[in-house]
FILO-252041 format. One record per residue (C-alpha): residue in three letters; x, y, z; residue number from 0. Coordinates in steps of 0.5 Angstrom, whole numbers, always signed. Layout:
resn | xx | yy | zz | resi
Ala | X | Y | Z | NUM
...
This chain:
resn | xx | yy | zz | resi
Unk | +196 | +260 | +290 | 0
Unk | +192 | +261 | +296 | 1
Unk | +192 | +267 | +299 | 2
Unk | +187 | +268 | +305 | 3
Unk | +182 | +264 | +308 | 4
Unk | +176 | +266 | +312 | 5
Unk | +173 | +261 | +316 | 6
Unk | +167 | +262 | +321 | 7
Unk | +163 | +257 | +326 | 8
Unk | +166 | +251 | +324 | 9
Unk | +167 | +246 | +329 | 10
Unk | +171 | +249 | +334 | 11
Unk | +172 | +256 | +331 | 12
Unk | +168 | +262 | +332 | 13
Unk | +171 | +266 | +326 | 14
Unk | +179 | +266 | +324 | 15
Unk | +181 | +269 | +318 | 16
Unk | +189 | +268 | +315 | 17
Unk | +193 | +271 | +310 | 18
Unk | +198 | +267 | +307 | 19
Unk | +204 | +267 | +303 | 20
Unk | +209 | +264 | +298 | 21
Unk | +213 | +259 | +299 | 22
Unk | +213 | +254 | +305 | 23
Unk | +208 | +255 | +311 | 24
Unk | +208 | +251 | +317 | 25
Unk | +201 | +251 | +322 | 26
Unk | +203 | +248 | +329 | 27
Unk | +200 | +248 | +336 | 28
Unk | +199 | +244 | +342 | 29
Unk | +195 | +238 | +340 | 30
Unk | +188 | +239 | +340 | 31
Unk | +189 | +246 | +339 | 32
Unk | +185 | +245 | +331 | 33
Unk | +191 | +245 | +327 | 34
Unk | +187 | +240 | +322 | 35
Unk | +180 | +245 | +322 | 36
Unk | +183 | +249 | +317 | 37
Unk | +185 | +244 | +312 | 38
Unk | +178 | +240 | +314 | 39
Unk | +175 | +248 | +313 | 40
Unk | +180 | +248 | +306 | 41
Unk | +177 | +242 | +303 | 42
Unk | +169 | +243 | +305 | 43
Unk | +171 | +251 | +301 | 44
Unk | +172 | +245 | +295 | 45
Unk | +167 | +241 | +295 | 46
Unk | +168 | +236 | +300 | 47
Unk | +162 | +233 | +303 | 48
Unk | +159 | +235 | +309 | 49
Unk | +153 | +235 | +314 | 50
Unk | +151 | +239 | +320 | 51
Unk | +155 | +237 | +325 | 52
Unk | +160 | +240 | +322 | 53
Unk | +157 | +247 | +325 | 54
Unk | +160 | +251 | +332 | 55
Unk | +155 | +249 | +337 | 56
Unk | +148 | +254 | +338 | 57
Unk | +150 | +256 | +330 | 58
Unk | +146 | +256 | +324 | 59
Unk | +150 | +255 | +319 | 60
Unk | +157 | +255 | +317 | 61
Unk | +161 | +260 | +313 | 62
Unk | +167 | +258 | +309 | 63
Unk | +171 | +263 | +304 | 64
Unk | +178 | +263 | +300 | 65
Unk | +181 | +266 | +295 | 66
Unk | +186 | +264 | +290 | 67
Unk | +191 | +268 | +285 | 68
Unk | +191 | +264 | +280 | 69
Unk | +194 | +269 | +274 | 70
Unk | +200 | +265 | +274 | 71
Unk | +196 | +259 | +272 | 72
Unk | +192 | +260 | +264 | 73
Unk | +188 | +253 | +265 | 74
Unk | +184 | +255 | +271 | 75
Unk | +182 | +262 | +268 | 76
Unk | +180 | +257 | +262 | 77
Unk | +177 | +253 | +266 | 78
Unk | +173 | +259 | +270 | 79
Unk | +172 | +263 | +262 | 80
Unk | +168 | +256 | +260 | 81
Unk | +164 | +256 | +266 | 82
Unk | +164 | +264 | +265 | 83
Unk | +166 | +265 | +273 | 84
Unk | +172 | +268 | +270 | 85
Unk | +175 | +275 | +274 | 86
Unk | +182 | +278 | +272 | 87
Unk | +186 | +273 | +275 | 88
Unk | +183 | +272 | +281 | 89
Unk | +178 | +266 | +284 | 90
Unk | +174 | +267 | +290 | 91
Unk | +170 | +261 | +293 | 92
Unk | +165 | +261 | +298 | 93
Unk | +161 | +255 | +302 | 94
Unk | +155 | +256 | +307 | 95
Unk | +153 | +249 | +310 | 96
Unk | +146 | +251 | +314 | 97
Unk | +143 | +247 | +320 | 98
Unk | +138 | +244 | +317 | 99
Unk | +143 | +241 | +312 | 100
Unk | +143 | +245 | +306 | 101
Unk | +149 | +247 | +303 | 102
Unk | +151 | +253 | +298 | 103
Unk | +157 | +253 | +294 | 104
Unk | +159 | +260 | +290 | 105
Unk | +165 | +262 | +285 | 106
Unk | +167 | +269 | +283 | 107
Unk | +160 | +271 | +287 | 108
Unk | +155 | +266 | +283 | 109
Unk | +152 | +260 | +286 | 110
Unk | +154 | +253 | +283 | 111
Unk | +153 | +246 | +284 | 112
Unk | +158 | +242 | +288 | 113
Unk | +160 | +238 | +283 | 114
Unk | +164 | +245 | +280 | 115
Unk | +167 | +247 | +286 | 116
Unk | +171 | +240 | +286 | 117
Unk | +173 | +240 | +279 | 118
Unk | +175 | +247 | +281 | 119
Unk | +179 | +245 | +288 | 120
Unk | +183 | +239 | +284 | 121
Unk | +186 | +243 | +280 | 122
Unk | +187 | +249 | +286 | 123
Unk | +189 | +244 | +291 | 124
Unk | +193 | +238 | +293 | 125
Unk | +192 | +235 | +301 | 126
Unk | +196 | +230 | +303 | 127
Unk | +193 | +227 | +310 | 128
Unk | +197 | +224 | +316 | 129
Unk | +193 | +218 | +315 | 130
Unk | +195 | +217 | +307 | 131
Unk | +201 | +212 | +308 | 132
Unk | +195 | +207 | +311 | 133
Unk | +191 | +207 | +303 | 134
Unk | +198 | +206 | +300 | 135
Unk | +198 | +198 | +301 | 136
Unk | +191 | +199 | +297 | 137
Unk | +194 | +196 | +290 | 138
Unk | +190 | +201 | +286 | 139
Unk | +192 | +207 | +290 | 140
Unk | +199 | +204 | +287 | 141
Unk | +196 | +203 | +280 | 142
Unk | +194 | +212 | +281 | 143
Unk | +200 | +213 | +283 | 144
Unk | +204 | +209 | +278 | 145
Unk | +200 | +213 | +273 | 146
Unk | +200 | +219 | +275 | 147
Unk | +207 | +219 | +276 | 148
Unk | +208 | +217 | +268 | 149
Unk | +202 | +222 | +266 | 150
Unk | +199 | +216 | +262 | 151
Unk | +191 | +219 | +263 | 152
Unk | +191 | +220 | +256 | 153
Unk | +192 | +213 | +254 | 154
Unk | +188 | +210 | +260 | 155
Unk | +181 | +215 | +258 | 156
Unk | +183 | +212 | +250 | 157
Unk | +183 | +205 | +254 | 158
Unk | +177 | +206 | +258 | 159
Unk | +173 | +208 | +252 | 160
Unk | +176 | +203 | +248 | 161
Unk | +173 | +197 | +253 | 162
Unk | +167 | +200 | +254 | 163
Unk | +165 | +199 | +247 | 164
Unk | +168 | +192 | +246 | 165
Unk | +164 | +189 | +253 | 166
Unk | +158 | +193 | +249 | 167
Unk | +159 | +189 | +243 | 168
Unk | +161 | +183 | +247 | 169
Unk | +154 | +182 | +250 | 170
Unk | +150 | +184 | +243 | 171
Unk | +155 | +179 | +241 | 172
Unk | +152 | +174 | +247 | 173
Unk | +145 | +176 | +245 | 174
Unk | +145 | +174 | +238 | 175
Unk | +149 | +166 | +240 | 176
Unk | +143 | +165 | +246 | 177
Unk | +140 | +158 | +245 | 178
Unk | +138 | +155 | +239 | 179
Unk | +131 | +153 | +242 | 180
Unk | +130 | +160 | +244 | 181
Unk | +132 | +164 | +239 | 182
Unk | +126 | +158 | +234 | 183
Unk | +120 | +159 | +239 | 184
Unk | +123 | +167 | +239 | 185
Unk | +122 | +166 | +232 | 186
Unk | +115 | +163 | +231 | 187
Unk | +112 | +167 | +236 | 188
Unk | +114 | +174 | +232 | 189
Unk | +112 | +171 | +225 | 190
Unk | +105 | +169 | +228 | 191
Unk | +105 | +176 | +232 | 192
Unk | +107 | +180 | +226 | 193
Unk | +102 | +176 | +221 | 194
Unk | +97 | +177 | +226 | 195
Unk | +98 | +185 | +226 | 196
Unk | +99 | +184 | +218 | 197
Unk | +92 | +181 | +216 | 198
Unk | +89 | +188 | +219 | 199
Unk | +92 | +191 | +214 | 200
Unk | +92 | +199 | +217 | 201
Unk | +96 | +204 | +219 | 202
Unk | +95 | +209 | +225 | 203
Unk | +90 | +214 | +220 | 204
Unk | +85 | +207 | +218 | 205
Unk | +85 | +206 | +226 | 206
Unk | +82 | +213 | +227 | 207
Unk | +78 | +213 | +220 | 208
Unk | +74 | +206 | +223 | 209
Unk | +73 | +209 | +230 | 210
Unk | +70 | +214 | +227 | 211
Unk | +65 | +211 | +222 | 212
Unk | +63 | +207 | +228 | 213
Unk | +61 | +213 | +233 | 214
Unk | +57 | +215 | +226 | 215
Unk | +54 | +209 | +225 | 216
Unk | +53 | +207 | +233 | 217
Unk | +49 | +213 | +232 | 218
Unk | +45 | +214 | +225 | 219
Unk | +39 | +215 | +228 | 220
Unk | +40 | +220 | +232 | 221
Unk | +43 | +224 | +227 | 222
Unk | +38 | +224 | +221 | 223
Unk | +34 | +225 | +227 | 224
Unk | +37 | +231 | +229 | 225
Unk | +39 | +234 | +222 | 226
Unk | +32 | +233 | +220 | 227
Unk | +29 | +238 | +225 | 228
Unk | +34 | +242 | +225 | 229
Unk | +32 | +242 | +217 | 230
Unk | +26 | +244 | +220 | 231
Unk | +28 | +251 | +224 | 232
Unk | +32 | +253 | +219 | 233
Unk | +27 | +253 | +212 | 234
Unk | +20 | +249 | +214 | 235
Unk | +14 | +250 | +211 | 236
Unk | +12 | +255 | +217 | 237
Unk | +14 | +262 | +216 | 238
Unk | +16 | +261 | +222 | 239
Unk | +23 | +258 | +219 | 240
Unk | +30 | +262 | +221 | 241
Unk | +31 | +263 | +214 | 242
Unk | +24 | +266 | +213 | 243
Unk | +24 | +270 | +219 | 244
Unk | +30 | +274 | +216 | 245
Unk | +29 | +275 | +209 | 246
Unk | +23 | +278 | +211 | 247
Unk | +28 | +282 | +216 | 248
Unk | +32 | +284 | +211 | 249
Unk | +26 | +287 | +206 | 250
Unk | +24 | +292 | +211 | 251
Unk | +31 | +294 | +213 | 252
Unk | +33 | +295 | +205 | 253
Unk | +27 | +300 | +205 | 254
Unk | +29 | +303 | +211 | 255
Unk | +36 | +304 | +209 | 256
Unk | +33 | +308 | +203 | 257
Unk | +32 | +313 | +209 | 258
Unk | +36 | +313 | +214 | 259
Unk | +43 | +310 | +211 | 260
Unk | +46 | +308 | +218 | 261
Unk | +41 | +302 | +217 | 262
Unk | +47 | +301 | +212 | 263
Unk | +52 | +296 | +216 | 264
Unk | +47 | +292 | +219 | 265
Unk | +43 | +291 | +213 | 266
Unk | +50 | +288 | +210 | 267
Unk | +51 | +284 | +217 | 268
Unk | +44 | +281 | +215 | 269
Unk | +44 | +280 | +208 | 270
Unk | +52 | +276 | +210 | 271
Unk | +48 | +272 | +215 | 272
Unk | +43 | +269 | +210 | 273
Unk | +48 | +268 | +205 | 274
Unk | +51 | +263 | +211 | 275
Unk | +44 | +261 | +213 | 276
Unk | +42 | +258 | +205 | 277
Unk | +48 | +255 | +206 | 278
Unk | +48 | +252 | +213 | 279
Unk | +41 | +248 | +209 | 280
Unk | +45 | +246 | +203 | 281
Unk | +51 | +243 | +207 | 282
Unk | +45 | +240 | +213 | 283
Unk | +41 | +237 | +207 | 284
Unk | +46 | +234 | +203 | 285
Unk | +49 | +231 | +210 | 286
Unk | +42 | +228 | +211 | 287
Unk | +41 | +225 | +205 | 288
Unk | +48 | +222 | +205 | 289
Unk | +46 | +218 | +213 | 290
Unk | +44 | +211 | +212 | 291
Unk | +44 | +206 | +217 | 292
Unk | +47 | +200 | +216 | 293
Unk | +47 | +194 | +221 | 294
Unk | +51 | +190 | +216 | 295
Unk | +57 | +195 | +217 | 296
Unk | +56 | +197 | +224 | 297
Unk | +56 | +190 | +226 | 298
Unk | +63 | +189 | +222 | 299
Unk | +65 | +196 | +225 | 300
Unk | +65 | +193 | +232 | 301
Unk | +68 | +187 | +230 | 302
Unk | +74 | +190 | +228 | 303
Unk | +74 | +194 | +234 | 304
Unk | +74 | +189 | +238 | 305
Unk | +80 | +186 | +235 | 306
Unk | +84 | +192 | +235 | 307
Unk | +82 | +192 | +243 | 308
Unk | +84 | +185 | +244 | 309
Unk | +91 | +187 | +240 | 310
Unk | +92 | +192 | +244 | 311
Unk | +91 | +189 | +250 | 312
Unk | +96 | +183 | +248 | 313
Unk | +102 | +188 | +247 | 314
Unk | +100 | +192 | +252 | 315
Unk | +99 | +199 | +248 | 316
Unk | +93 | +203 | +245 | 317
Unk | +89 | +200 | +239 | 318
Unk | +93 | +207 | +235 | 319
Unk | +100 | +204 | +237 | 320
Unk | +100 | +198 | +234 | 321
Unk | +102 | +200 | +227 | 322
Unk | +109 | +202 | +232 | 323
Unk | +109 | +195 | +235 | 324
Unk | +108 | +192 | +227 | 325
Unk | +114 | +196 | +226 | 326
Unk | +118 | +194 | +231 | 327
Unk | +116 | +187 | +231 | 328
Unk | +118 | +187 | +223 | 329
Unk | +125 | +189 | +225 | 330
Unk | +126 | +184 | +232 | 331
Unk | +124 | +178 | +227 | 332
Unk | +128 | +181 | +222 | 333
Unk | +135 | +182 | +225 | 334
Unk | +134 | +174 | +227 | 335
Unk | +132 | +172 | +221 | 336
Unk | +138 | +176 | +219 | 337
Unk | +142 | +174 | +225 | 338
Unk | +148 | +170 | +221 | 339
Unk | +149 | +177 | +217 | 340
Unk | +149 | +181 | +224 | 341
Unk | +153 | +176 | +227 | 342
Unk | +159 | +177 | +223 | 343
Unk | +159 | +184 | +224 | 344
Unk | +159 | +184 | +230 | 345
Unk | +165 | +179 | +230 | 346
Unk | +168 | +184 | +225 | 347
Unk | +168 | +190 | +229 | 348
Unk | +169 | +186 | +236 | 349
Unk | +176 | +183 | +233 | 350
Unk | +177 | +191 | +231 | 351
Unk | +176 | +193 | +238 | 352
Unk | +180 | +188 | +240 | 353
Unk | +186 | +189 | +237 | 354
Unk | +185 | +196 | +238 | 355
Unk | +185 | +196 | +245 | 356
Unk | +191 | +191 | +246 | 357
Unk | +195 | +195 | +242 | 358
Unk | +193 | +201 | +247 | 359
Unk | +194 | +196 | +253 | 360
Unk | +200 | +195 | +251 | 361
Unk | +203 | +202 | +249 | 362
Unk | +200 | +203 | +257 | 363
Unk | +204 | +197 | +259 | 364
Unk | +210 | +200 | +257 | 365
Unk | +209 | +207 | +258 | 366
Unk | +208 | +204 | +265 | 367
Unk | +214 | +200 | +265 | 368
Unk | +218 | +207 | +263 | 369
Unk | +215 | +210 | +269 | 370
Unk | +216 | +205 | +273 | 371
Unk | +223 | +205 | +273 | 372
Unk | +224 | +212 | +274 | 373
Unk | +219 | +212 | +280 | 374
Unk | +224 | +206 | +283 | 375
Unk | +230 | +209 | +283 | 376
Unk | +227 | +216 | +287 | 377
Unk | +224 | +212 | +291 | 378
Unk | +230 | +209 | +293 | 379
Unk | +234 | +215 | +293 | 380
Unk | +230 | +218 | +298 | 381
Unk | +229 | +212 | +303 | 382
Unk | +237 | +213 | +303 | 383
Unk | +236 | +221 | +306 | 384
Unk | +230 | +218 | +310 | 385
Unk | +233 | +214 | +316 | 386
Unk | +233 | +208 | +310 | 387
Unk | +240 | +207 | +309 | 388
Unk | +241 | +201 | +304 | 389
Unk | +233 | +200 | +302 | 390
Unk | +231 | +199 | +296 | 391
Unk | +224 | +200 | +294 | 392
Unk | +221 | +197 | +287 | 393
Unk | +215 | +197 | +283 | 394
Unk | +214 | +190 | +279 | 395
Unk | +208 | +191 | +274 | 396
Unk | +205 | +183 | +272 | 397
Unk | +201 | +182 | +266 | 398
Unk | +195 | +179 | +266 | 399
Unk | +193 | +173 | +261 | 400
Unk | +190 | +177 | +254 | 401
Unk | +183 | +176 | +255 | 402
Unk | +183 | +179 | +261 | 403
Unk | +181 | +186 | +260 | 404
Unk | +179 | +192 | +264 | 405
Unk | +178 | +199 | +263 | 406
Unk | +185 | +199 | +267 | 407
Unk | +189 | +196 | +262 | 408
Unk | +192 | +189 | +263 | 409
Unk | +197 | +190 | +269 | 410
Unk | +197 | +187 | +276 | 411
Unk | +201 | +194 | +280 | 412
Unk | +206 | +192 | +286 | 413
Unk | +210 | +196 | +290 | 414
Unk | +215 | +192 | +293 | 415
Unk | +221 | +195 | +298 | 416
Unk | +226 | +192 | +302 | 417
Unk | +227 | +196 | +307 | 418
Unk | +234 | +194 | +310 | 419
Unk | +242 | +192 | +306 | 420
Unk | +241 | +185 | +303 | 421
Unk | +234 | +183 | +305 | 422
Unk | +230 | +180 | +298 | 423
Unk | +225 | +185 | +295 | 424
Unk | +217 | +184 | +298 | 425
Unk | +210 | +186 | +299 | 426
Unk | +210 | +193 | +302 | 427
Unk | +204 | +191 | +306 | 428
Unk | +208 | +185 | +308 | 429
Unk | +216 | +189 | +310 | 430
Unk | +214 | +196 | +312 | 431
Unk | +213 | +198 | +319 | 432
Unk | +209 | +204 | +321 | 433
Unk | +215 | +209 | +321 | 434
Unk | +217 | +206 | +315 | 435
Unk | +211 | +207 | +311 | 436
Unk | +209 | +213 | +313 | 437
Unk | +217 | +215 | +311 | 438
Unk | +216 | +211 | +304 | 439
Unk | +210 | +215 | +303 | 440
Unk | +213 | +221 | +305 | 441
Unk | +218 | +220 | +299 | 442
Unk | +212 | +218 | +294 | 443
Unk | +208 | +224 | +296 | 444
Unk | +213 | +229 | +295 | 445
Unk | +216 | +226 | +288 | 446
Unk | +209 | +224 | +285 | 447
Unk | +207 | +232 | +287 | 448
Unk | +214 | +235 | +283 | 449
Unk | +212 | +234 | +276 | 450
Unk | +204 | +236 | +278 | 451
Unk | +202 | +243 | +277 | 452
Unk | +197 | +244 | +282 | 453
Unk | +200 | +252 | +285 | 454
Unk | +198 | +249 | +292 | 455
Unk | +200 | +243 | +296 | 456
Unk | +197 | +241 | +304 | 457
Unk | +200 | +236 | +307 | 458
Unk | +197 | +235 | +314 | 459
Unk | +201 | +232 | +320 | 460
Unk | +205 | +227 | +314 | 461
Unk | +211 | +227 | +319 | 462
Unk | +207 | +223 | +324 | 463
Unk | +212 | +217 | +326 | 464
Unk | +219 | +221 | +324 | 465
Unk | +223 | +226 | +328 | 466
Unk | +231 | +228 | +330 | 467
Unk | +235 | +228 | +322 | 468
Unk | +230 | +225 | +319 | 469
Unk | +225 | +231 | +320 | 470
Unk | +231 | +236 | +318 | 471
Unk | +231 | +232 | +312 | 472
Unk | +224 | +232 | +311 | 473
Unk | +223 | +239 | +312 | 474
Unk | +228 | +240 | +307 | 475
Unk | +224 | +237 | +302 | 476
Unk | +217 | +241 | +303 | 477
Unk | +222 | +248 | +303 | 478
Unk | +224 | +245 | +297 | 479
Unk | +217 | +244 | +295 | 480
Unk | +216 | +251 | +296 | 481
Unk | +221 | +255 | +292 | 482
Unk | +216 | +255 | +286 | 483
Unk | +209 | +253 | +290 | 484
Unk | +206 | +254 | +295 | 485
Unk | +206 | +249 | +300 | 486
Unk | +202 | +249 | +308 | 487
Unk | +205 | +245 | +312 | 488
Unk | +201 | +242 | +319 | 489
Unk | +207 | +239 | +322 | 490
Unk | +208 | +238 | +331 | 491
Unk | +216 | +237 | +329 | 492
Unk | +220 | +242 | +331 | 493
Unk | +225 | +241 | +325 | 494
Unk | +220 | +242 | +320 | 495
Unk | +217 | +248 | +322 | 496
Unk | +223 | +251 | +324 | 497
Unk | +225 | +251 | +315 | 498
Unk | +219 | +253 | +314 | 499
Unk | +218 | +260 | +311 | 500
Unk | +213 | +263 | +315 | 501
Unk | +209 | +260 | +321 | 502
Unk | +202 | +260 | +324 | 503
Unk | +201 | +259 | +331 | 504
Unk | +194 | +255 | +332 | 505
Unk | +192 | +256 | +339 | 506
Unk | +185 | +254 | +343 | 507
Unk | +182 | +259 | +348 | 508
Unk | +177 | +256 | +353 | 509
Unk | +172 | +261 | +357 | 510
Unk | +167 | +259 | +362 | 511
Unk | +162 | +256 | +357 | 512
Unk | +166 | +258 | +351 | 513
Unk | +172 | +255 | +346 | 514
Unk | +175 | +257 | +341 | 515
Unk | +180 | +257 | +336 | 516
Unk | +186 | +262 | +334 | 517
Unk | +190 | +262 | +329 | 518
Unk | +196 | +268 | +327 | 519
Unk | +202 | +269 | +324 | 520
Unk | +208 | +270 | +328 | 521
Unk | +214 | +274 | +328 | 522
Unk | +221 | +272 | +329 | 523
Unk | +221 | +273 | +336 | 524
Unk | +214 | +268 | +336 | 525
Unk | +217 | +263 | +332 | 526
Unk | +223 | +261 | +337 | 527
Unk | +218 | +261 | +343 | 528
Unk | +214 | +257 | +339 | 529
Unk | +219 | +252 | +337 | 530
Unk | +222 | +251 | +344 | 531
Unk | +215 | +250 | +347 | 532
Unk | +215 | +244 | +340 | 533
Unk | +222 | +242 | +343 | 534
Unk | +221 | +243 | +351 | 535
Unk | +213 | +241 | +352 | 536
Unk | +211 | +244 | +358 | 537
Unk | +218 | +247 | +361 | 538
Unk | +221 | +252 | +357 | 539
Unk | +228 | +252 | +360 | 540
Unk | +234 | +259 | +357 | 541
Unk | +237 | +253 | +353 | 542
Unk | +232 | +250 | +350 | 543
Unk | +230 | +258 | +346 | 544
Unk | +236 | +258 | +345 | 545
Unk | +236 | +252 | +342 | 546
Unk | +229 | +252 | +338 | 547
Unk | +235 | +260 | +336 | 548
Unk | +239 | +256 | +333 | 549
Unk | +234 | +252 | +330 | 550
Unk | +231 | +257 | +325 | 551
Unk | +237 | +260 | +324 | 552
Unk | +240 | +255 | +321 | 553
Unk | +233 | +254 | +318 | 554
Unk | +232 | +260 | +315 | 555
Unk | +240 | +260 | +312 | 556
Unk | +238 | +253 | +308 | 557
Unk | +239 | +256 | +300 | 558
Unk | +233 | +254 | +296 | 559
Unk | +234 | +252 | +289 | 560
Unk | +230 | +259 | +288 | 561
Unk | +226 | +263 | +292 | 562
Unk | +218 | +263 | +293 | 563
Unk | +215 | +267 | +288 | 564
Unk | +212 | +273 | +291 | 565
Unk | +205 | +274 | +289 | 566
Unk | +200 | +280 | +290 | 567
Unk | +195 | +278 | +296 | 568
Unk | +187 | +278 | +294 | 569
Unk | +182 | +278 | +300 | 570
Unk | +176 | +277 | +301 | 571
């Protein structure tokens, strides 16, 4: 659960810092205090997008911090284990958003993308917003909720994967049908090419061997010449000569090793370089002999050569690249030429998965037919508790025809109400009004999260357009909510609030040139002044305190199935 949230010049607030508890948690205020600035604060710490606009004027960054006690939930600390940011039971976030538009996202201290922020703040937090009724006529926002009521993500991701194979084999399969006279003048073209590259006959070795010749050939004369005079230095008739000059050397230094044996080394040093010497003039000498110039071969060099460059030019690749191009062109014509082969296999395994995904689609259909009815009846029950006396609400799941897939399965979703005693099931889009929408997607929103296990639930202003008993009834809900989960409530209705069991007071202080935002917990006393101020507006008379007493009295009488579940405080 969330256990404390820093937050420091993010829009209108300066800093503010909370400690939370178990259980329900209203936040209230006069409108346009910034009851919402926590739950937006809440949603930056988790990886929502975010600019520098969101910086309190004449700042340079925002700062966000939160901490989480997360001992009570295994599949966090795993997921924190694996991404080793785990520490002992508790989960700290942090986010810096800076003027010039960069953001820093930290986990137990250590800087991450903020794509592990999100993945983290999914699995610790559920915000519901005020405005989350007007997405509920959306036929695929019916879709996700049906699914995730019914628990059917596995079977939706074998569904996907399973339909991205069939629409890869299905486009393969396309490809080897194409046009008939295409695929001839596709299949001439590549018996020309690959004949064209076959005549040459060679491999990347013989490509490099023939550049090779052609720069020895291209340059015969300059060779022999060259190794001819260097012949010359090294073993010329002249005693001039390399060679000449240090075996005389090392006559005299052979003697004078006799007097004086540190000549030892150098003679030796010597003695080896001759040795090279006389085998430098071999090597140079046979080379020399060997060297022909022979205009026959150097014109069939440059010949080759330039076949080769024009190849390569054609498929656009370098010269020592066409024996790939050969290789590739061998298998392309090939897998024509085999195509009645490669067709049938892949009709095979297109009928596979075919089948394989309608026997998936239809265990979706029927899961989703199971969940249905069970969402239905919940949603009923709780539209009668909702000022909705004797509507009904249902959801309809249309087949689609069999070669219709999608990742999604093969069900149209549909949410149909009838929002009064003996009036025929509809659209939702086309019965509900405002009030109605928002008290139906109140409902959907408290039951999806009653079988969900994410430890903290945000609803934002979700009671908009409801009030009196109604109210109550909500606020009993969430409290309810709140016996084993964590759930913040931003809320303007005194009744909700008054069930809560704790409260925070959001409060805007303006200066001269300043405005600020403030939040505190407040005591019992606090919380009647602040229900009669929800209750009275601007006039606070004894009769309303007295009222807004009663209120949280009765309030805090409401038994709960069981009592939040305390848990130790982490700070920041």
């Amino acid at each position: 659960m969330l256990t404390h949230i820093h937050v420091r010049n993010l829009a209108i607030v300066d800093e503010i810092e909370v400690e939370l508890s178990p259980g329900m948690t209203a936040l209230s205020g006069e409108t346009g205090a910034g009851k919402s600035i926590l739950v937006d604060a809440l949603g930056l710490v988790l990886g929502d997008r975010a600019d520098s606009s969101v910086i309190r004027h004449g700042c340079a960054r925002a700062e966000i911090s939160a901490a989480f006690h997360i001992q009570d939930h295994p599949a966090i600390g795993h997921w924190l284990a694996q991404q080793e940011l785990d520490r002992d039971g508790e989960c700290q976030l942090r986010r810096i958003i800076s003027l010039e538009g960069r953001t820093r996202g930290f986990i137990n201290g250590q800087a991450v993308p903020m794509q592990s922020l999100r993945e983290l703040g999914e699995q610790l937090v559920d915000i519901h917003g005020q405005h989350e009724h007007q997405s509920l006529l959306r036929s695929s926002v019916q879709r996700q909720l049906l699914d995730a009521f019914g628990g059917h993500q596995a079977l939706l991701d074998r569904l996907s994967l399973l339909y991205r194979d069939w629409n890869t084999v299905q486009a393969e399969l396309q490809g080897v049908f194409g046009n008939e006279a295409d695929r001839d003048a596709r299949l001439d073209l590549l018996r020309y090419q690959h004949q064209e590259l076959q005549s040459l006959g060679l491999d990347i070795e013989d490509i490099n061997k023939i550049d090779e010749e052609h720069a020895c050939q291209a340059n015969a004369g300059r060779l022999i010449e060259s190794s001819h005079r260097a012949l010359e230095r090294l073993d010329g008739d002249e005693g001039a000569c390399a060679s000449s000059l240090v075996n005389q050397t090392l006559e005299e230094l052979n003697e004078l090793a006799g007097l004086d044996s540190r000549l030892e080394e150098a003679t030796r040093l010597l003695d080896e370089a001759a040795v090279l010497i006389r085998e430098s003039i071999e090597s140079l000498r046979h080379y020399a002999e060997a060297l022909d110039i022979d205009p026959e071969r150097l014109q069939w060099l440059e010949q080759r050569i330039a076949i080769l460059h024009d190849l390569a030019r054609k498929h656009r690749c370098r010269p020592e690249d066409l024996p790939a191009v050969e290789d590739r062109i061998r298998g392309e014509l090939d897998s024509i030429e085999h195509a009645d082969e490669y067709r049938a296999s892949l009709q095979g395994r297109l009928a596979a998965l075919q089948q394989d995904y309608l026997d998936t689609a239809r265990q979706l259909t029927a899961k989703r037919t199971r969940a249905a009815a069970a969402f239905s009846k919940q949603i009923t029950s709780a539209m009668q508790t909702l000022g909705m006396a004797g509507g009904v609400f249902s959801v309809h799941i249309k087949p689609r025809p069999e070669n219709s897939f999608s990742p999604l399965g093969m069900d149209d979703i549909e949410f149909m109400v009838s929002a009064n005693t003996g009036q025929p099931l509809q659209l939702l889009s086309k019965v509900a009004s405002g009030g109605e929408l928002s008290r139906i997607s109140l409902a959907i929103q408290v039951i999806s999260v009653s079988s969900d296990t994410i430890p903290t639930l945000i609803f934002d202003e979700v009671d908009s357009g409801i009030g009196g008993g109604v109210a109550e009834i909500v606020g009993r809900k969430l409290r309810a909510l709140g016996a084993d989960r964590q759930v913040l409530c931003v809320t303007h209705l005194p009744q909700v609030a008054a069930l809560a069991h704790q409260q925070l007071q959001v409060s805007k202080l303006s200066g001269k040139d300043t405005t600020r935002t403030r939040i505190r917990t407040l005591a019992e006393e606090e919380r009647i002044d602040e229900l009669a101020r929800m209750l009275g507006g601007i006039r606070i008379t004894q009769q309303t305190r007295e009222h807004a007493r009663e209120m949280l009295q009765q309030g805090q009488a409401e038994t709960d199935t069981a009592q939040p579940k305390k848990k130790r405080k982490r700070t920041v």
